[in-house]
C-alpha positions in Angstrom: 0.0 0.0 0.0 2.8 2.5 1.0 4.4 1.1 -2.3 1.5 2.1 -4.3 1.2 5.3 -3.0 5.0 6.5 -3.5 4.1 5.4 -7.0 1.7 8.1 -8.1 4.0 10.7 -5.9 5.0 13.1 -8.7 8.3 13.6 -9.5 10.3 16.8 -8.8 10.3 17.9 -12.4 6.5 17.6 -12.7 6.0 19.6 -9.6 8.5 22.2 -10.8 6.5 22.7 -13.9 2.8 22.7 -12.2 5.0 25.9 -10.1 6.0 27.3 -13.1 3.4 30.9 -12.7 4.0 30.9 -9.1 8.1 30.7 -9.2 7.4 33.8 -11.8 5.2 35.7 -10.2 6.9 35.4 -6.8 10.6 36.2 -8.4 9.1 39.1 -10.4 6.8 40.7 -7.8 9.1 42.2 -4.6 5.7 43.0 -3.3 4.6 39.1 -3.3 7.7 37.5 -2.0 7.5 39.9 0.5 4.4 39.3 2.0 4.7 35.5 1.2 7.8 35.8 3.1 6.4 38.1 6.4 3.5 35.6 6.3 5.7 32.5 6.9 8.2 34.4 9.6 5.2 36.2 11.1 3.2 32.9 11.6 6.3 31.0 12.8 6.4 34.1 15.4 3.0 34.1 16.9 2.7 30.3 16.5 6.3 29.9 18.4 5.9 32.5 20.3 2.3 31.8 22.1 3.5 27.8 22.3 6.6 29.3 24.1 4.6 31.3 26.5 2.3 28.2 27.1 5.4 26.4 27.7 7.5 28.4 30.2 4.1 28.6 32.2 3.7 24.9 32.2 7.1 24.7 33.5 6.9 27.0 36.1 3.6 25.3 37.5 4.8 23.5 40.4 1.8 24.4 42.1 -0.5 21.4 43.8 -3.2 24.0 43.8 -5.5 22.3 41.8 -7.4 25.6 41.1 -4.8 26.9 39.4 -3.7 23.6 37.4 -7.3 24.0 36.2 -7.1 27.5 35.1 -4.0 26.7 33.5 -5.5 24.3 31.4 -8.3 26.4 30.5 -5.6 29.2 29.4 -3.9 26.9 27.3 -7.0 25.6 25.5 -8.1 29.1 24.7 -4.5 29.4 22.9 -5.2 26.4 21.1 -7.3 28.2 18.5 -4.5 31.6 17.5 -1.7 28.6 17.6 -3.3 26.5 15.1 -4.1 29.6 13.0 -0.8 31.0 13.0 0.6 27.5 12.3 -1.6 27.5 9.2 -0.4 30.4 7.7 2.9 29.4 8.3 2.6 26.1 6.8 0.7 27.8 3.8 3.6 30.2 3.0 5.6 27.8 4.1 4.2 25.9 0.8 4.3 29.0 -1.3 7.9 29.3 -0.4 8.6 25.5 -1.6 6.7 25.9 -4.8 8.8 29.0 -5.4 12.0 26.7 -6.1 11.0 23.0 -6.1 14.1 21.8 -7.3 16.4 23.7 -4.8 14.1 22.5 -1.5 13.6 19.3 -2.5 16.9 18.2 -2.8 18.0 20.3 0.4 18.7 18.1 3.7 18.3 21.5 5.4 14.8 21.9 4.2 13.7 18.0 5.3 15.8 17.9 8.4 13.4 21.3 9.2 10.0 19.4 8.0 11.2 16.6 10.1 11.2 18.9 13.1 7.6 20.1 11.8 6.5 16.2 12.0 8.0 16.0 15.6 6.4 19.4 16.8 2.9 17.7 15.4 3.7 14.6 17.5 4.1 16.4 20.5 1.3 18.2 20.1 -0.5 15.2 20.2 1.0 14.0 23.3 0.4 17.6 24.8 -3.6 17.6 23.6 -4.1 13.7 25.0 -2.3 14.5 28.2 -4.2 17.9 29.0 -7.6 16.1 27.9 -6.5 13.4 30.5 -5.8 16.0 32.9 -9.3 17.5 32.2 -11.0 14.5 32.2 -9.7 13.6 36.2 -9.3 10.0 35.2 -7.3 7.7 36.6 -5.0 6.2 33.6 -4.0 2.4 35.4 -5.7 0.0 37.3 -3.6 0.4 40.0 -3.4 4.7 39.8 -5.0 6.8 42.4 -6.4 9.6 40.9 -3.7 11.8 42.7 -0.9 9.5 41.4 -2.2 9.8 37.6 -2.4 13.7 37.5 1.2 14.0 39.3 2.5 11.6 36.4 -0.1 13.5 33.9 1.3 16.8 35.1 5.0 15.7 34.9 4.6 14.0 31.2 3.1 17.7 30.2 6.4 19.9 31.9 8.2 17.1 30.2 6.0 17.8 26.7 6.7 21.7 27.0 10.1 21.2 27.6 10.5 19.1 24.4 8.1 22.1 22.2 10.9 24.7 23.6 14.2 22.6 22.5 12.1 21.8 19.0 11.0 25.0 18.5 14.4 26.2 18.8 16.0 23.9 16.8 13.4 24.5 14.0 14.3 28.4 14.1 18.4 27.5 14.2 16.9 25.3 10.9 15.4 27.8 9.2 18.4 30.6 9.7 20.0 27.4 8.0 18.1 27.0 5.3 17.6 30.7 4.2 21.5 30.9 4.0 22.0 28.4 2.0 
């Protein structure tokens, strides 16, 4: 099935020539690049930066004040919905940038080592949504969990999920500065 699907993958040259008007238009217009450009750097900004803010008050939650875990959570669901946004526009110029020179990203290991730490940013995301929903939710995760033991290992794996966002967050910028210098 996986072999099936790499199949009917389009090749490089074929994508290169579907990109064709938009490599033009983007390295003829200074007015285009340049907002393609400030879309993807200002999305990475408010994406990073709110998920950074999230994250350094995750970390400095030690409190057992179960009040204030709550409103925590609450505050980082309402981020939920500017982080994703900004992430879209990101990835969206992100795209725009791609198609602007196929053939240069797609044979750069800068460019996939950065989309590699896209992928890992999405799966600790997912960790970070199933852990806070466990948190919400109160439940116990094991058989043999108190309730009080679950959220203390609940609350740990998300420091330890924020932490992880910070590091990959920073090593997708270092990336990036990378990529555009190449």
């Amino acid at each position: 099935m996986l072999l099936s699907a790499l199949l009917v993958l389009p090749d490089v040259s074929q994508v290169d020539a579907f990109a064709e008007p938009w490599r033009h238009l983007y390295s003829h217009s200074p007015l285009v690049s340049t907002l393609v450009l400030f879309g993807h750097l200002g999305g990475l900004l408010a994406g990073g930066g709110l998920t950074l803010a999230a994250d350094r008050a995750t970390l400095r939650s030690g409190s057992s004040d179960e009040l204030a875990r709550r409103r925590h959570l609450d505050e980082l669901r309402r981020l939920r919905r500017p982080i994703f946004a900004a992430f879209a526009i990101a990835a969206l110029s992100g795209a725009l940038l791609f198609l602007a020179d196929v053939e240069a990203f797609a044979a750069s290991r800068i460019f996939w080592a950065k989309m590699s730490l896209v992928v890992l940013l999405l799966a600790n995301l997912v960790v970070v949504s199933r852990t806070e929903a466990a948190l919400r939710s109160g439940a116990a995760q094991g058989p043999f969990d108190s309730s009080v033991t679950a959220r203390a290992r609940l609350w740990r794996r998300r420091r330890l999920s924020a932490g992880v966002s910070v590091a990959l967050w920073f090593v997708l910028l270092l990336a990036g500065a990378a990529l555009a210098s190449h």
